[in-house]
Phi, psi and omega in degrees: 000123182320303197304352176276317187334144165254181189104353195251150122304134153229028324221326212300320202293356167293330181313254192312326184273004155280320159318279181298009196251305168312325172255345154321292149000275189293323191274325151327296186283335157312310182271023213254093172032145183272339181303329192276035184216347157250347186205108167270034180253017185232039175313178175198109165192138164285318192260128199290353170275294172319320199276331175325286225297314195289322192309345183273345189113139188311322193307313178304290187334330182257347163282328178301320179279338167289318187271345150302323244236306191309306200285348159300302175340293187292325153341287207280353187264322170268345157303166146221191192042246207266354197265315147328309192273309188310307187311316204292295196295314188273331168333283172333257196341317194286335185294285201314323196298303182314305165299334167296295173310332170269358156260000147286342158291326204248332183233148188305100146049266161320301201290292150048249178276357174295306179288015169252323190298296160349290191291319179245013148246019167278314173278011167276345184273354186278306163337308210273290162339290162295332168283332166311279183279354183257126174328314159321280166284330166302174177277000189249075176260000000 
């Protein structure tokens, strides 16, 4: 498969691991107490660096999280091959897992699993979307 080859770039790979990254996010400030938007000390985040950071106000979370995503970004735009996609892939995943757990925290058992099915076929389809336009694998060679 070209894209493992090493030497090649592919920047397209950013797409889908930003995308889950994006929706991680939202769904963190989404699910976040309604108390915490008059106070942000009464936060619900697992992961203690995101919660450091959310304990400051959604805005820092989200500038903290823009200049994470970039620098992920910039990561997966200067790798190639197989060292990009391991990077690109555990990133994905480590997003879906979050977001998938909070809505398994948050929402009822039947409601659930309708929003995990929600959740991992918008990233497949951002998946599809990148495979689709990146030149390495795609159809646009």
């Amino acid at each position: 498969m070209k894209a493992f080859r090493k030497g090649i770039r592919d920047p397209w790979f950013c797409l889908p691991v930003l995308f889950c990254m994006a929706v991680d996010a939202a769904v963190s400030l989404a699910c976040q107490p309604a108390a915490y938007w008059v106070d942000p000390a009464v936060l619900r985040e697992g992961n203690t660096a995101w919660a450091a950071l959310m304990a400051t106000g959604p805005f820092a979370f989200l500038g903290g999280f823009l200049v994470y995503g970039f620098v992920v970004a910039a990561l997966l735009v200067w790798l190639t091959g197989a060292l990009q996609k391991v990077l690109g892939m555990f990133v994905l995943l480590a997003h879906s897992y979050g977001a998938a757990s909070w809505c398994h925290v948050e929402l009822p058992s039947r409601t659930y699993w309708w929003a995990l099915v929600g959740l991992l076929l918008a990233e497949a389809v951002a998946f599809a979307i990148y495979w689709h336009l990146s030149p390495v694998c795609g159809k646009a060679r």
